[in-house]
C-alpha positions in Angstrom: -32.6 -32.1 99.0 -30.8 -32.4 102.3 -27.5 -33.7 103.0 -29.2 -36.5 105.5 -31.0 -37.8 102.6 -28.1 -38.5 101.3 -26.3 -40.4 104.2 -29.6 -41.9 104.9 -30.0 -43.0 101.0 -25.9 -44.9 102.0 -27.0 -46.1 104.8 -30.0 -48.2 103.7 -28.3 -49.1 100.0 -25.3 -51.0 102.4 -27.2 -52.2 105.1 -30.3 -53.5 102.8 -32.4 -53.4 106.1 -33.9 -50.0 107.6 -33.5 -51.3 110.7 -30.0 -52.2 110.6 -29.5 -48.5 109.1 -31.4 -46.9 112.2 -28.8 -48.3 114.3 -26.2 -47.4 112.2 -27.1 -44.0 111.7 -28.8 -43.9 115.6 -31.7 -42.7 114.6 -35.0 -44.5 115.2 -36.8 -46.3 111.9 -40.1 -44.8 111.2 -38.4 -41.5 110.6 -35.2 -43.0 108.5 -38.3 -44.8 106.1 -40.0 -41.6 105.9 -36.9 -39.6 105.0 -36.1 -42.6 102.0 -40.0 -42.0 100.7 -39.7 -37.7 100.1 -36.1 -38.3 98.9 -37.4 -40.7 96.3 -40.8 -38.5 95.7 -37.9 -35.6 95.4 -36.0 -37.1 92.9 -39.2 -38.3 91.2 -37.0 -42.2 90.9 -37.7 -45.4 93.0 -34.4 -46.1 94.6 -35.4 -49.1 96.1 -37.3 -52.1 95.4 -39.1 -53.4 98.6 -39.2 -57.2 99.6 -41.3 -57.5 103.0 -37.9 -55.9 105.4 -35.7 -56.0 102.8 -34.8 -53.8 100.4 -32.4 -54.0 96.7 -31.2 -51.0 94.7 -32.9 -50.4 91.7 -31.1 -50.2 88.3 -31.5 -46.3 89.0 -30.4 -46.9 92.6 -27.5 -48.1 92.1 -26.2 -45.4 89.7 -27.5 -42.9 92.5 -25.2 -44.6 95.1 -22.0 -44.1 93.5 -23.0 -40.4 93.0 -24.3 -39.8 96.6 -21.1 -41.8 97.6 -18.6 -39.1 95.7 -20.9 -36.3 96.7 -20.7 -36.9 100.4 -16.8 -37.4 100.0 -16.2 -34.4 98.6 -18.3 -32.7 101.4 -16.4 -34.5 104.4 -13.2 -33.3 102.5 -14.9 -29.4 102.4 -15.4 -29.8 106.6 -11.7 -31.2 106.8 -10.3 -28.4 104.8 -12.4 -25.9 106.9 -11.1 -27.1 110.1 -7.5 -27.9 108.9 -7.8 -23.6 107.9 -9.6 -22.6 110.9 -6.4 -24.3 113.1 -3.9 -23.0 110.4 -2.9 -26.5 109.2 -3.5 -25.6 105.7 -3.4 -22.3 104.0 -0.9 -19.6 103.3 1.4 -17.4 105.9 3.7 -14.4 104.7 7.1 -14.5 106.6 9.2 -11.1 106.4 13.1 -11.5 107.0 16.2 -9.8 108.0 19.5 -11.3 105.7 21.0 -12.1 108.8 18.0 -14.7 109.4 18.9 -16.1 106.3 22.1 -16.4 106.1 22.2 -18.1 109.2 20.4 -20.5 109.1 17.6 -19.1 111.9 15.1 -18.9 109.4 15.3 -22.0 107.6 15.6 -23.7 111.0 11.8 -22.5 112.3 10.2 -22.7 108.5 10.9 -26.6 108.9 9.7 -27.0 111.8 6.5 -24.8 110.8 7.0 -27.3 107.9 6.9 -30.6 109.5 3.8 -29.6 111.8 1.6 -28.5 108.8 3.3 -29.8 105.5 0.3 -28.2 103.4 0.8 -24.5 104.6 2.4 -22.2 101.7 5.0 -20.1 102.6 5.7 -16.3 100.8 8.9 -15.2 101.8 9.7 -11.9 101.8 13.1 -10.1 102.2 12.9 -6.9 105.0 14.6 -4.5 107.3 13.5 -4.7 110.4 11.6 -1.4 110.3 9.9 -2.3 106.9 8.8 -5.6 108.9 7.3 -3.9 111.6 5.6 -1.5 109.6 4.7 -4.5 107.4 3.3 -6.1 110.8 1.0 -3.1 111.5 -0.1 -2.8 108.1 -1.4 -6.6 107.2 1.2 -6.7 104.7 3.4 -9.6 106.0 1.8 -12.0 108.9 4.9 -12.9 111.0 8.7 -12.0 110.5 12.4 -12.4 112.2 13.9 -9.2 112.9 16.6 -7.9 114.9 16.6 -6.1 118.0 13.5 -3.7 117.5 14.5 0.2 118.7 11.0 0.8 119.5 7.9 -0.8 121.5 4.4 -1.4 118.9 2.1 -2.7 121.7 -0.2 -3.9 119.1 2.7 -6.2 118.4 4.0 -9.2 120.2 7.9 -10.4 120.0 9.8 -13.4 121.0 13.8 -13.4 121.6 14.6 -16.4 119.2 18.9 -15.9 119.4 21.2 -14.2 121.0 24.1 -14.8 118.7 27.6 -14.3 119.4 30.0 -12.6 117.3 33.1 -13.7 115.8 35.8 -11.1 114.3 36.2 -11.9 110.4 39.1 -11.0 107.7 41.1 -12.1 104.9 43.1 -14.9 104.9 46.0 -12.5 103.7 45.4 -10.3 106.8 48.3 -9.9 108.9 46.1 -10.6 111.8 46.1 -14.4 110.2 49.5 -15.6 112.0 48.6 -13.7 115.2 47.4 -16.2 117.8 46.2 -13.8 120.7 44.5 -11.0 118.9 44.1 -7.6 121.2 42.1 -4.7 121.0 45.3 -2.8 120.3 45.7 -4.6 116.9 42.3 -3.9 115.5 42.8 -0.3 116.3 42.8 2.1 112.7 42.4 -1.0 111.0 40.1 -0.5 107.7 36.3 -1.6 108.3 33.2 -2.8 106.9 29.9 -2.7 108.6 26.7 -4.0 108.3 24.3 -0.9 108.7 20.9 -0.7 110.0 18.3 0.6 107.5 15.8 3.1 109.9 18.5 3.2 112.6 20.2 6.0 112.5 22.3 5.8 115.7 24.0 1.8 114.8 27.3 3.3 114.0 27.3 6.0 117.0 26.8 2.2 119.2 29.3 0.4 117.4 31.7 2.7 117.4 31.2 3.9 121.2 31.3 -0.6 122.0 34.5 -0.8 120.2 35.9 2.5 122.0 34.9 0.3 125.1 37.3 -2.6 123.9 39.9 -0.6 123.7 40.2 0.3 119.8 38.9 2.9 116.7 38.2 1.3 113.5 38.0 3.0 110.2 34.7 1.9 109.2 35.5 2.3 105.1 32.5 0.5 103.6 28.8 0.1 104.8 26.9 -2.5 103.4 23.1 -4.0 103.8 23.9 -8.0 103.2 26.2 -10.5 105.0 27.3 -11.7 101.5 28.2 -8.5 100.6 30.2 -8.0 103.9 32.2 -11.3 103.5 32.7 -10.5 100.1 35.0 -7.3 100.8 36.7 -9.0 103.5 37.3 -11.8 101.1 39.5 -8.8 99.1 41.3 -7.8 101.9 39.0 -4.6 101.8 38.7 -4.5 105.2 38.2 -6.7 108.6 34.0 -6.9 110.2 32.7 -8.5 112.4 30.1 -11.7 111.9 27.2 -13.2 113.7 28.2 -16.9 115.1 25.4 -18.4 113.3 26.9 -16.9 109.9 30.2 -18.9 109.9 28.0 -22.0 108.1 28.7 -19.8 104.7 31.8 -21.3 102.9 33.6 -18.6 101.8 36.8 -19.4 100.7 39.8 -16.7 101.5 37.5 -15.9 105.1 39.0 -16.7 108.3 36.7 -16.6 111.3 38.2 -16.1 114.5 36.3 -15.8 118.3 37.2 -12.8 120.6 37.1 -13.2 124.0 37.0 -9.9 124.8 34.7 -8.9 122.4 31.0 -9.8 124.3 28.2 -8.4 121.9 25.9 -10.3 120.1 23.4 -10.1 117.7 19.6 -10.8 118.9 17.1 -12.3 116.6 13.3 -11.6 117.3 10.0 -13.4 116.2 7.6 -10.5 115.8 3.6 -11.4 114.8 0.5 -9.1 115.4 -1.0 -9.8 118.8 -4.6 -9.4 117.2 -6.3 -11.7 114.8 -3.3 -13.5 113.8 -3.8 -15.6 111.0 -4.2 -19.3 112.2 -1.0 -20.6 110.2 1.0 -18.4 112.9 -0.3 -20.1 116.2 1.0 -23.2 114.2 4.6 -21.8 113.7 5.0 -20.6 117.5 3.7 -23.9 118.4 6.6 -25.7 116.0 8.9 -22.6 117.4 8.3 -23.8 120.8 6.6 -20.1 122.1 4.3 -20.2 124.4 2.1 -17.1 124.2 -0.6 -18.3 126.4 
């Protein structure tokens, strides 16, 4: 059995006339007839009873139809699945993360996008350095992720600036620095500290503490944590003041004032990173919703 015996078997049970299916079909008669007689000598069944041009389902027949009818529905939806995962408009993609991502809002931002473009594509999300992405990356373990600045150049990877997000200097509401309205390098300097270190990067405090020498003051860096919640938390105690990505300011948390420095120019760079061979389809789908043009 072929599956043209089935839409040819359709065809004639709706048109009632071979001809009339022919056209339909675009295929010329004497074959379409011919086709009709094996699949009926196949199945061993008449499916049609024949009046001069005409022909009418036989009891048999028309049981057959609604079969054939379901059959070939299921296998238009197989070739519509196929292509909808060949183009990555359905399927599953594996998205690593930096907290930072999170937090601010970057990641949820591109997933909806990803989301409105292809609502049937499954998303694992999974919670990374940026070295653990990377090495996730080369090792098939993760399909795309957002990481910050990476220290080092994989060519077998590709990357994407998404952000380049300013920083804001955060402490406690209780701070002294609270009622000061022109905040200076000179008042941050000694001050206790709480960074947000860099897992695999073993130079981030040497830079942070040679761009704050820059500015003109020496903090005290006191506590070194992994998570922006954790960070916000101490300054919430009055444990120490930080520094904040822009995009991290959307957290409500209450006893944290946020406060822009002028003077204070760094920022915080977000990255798309995806392998640059055999992506899986569903990842050309998020760069298209991302807006990244790789071609």
């Amino acid at each position: 059995m072929e599956i043209r015996h089935l839409r040819y078997f359709v065809a004639v049970a709706e048109c009632g006339l071979v001809t009339k299916a022919a056209q339909q079909l675009h295929v010329s008669q004497p074959p379409l007839s011919r086709a009709i007689r094996e699949f009926e000598d196949e199945l061993g069944v008449d499916l049609f009873s024949r009046h001069k041009q005409r022909l009418t389902l036989t009891v048999v027949g028309e049981v057959l139809l609604e079969e054939a009818k379901t059959i070939l529905s299921r296998i238009n939806g197989f070739k519509l699945r196929a292509e909808a995962l060949s183009h990555g408009k359905y399927g599953r993609i594996r998205v690593g993360y930096v907290d930072g991502a999170m937090q601010g809002g970057i990641l949820s931002a591109h997933l909806r996008g990803l989301s409105t473009r292809c609502p049937s594509v499954q998303v694992d999300l999974m919670p990374l350095s940026t070295e653990a992405q990377l090495r996730a990356l080369s090792d098939g373990m993760i399909d795309v992720g957002i990481v910050y600045t990476p220290r080092s150049q994989d060519h077998e990877l590709a990357t994407y600036k998404l952000l380049s997000d300013d920083m804001v200097l955060t402490y406690s509401v209780h701070d002294e620095l609270a009622a000061n309205p022109d905040i200076r390098p000179a008042d941050l300097d000694g001050g206790a500290w709480i960074a947000v270190s860099r897992e695999g990067d073993s130079s981030w405090r040497d830079r942070f503490a040679s761009h704050c020498a820059d500015a003109g003051f020496h903090p005290d860096i006191r506590y070194e944590v992994t998570q922006l919640s954790a960070m916000l938390g101490l300054v919430e105690t009055g444990a120490g003041r930080a520094f904040v990505q822009t995009s991290a300011t959307r957290m409500q948390v209450p006893g944290v004032e946020f406060r822009p420095l002028p003077w204070w120019t760094h920022t915080v760079d977000y990255w798309l990173a995806w392998r640059k061979r055999n992506p899986v389809p569903v990842v050309e789908q998020l760069l298209i919703a991302s807006g990244i043009q790789t071609g």
